[in-house]
C-alpha positions as CSV (number, residue, x, y, z in Angstrom):
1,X,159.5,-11.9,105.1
2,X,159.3,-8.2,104.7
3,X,158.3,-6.7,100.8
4,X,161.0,-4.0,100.1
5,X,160.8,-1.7,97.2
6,X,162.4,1.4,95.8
7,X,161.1,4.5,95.7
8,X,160.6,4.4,91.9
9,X,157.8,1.6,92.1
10,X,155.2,3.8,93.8
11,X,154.4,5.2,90.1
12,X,152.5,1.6,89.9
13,X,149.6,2.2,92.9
14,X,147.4,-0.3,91.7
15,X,150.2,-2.9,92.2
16,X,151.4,-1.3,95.8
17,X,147.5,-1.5,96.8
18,X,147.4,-5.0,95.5
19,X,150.8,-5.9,97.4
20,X,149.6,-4.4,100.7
21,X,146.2,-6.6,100.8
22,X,148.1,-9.2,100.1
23,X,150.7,-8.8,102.7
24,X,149.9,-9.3,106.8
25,X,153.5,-7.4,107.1
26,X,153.9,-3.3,106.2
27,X,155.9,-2.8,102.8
28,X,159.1,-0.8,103.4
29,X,159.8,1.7,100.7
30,X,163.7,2.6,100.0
31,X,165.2,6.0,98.3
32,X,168.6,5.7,97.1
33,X,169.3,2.3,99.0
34,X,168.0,3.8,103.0
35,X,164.8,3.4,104.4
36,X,162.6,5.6,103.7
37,X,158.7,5.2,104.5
38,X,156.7,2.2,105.6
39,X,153.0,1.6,103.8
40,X,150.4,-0.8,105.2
41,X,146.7,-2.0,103.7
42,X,143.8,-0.4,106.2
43,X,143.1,-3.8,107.7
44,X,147.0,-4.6,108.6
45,X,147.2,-0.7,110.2
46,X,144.0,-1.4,112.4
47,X,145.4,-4.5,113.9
48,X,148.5,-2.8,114.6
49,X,147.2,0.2,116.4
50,X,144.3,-2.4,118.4
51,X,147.3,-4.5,119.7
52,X,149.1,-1.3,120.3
53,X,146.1,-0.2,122.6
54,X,146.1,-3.3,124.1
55,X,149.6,-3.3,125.0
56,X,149.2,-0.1,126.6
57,X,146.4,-1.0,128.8
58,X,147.8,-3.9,130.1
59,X,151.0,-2.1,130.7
60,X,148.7,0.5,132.4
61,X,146.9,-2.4,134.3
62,X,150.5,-4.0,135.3
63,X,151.7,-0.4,137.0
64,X,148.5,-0.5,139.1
65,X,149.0,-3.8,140.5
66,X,152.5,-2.6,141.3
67,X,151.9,0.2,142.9
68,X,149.2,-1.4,144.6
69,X,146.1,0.1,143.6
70,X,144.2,-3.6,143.2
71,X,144.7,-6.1,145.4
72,X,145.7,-8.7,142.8
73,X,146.1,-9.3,139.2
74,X,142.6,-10.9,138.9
75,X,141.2,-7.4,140.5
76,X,143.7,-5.6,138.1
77,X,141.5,-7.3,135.6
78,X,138.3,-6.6,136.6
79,X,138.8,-3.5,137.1
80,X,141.1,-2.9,133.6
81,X,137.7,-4.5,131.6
82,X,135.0,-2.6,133.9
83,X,137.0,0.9,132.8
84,X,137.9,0.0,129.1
85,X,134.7,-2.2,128.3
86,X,136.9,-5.3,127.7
């Protein structure tokens, strides 16, 4: 469930930093009841932007099958972990 806080409780950073380690999820900070920012612990950020990279080179791999660069998806592959060390 996502951690939702006003604005306001930022003054307490030793609590926020706690409640990010804590939390596999980003904490959504509110001013005047809208959304506002989004904070995340270092570890939680780094996962996110890895899987983001992933994402996009499998999407990448996906368009070359398509447009028939490789011959299959198990050259796709090979050829996706040759060029991105995977």
């Amino acid at each position: 469930m996502p951690r939702i806080i006003p604005i306001r409780d930022l003054k307490d950073t030793t609590a926020i930093s706690q409640m990010c380690s804590e939390s596999a999820e980003p904490v959504y900070i509110t001013k005047n009841g809208y959304d506002d920012m989004v904070i995340m612990s270092m570890k939680v950020y780094e996962e996110k932007m890895f899987m983001a990279d992933v994402y996009a080179k499998l999407a990448e791999a996906e368009a070359e099958v398509r447009e028939g660069k490789v011959s299959d998806a198990y050259e796709g592959m090979k050829t996706l972990r040759a060029k991105y060390g995977l």
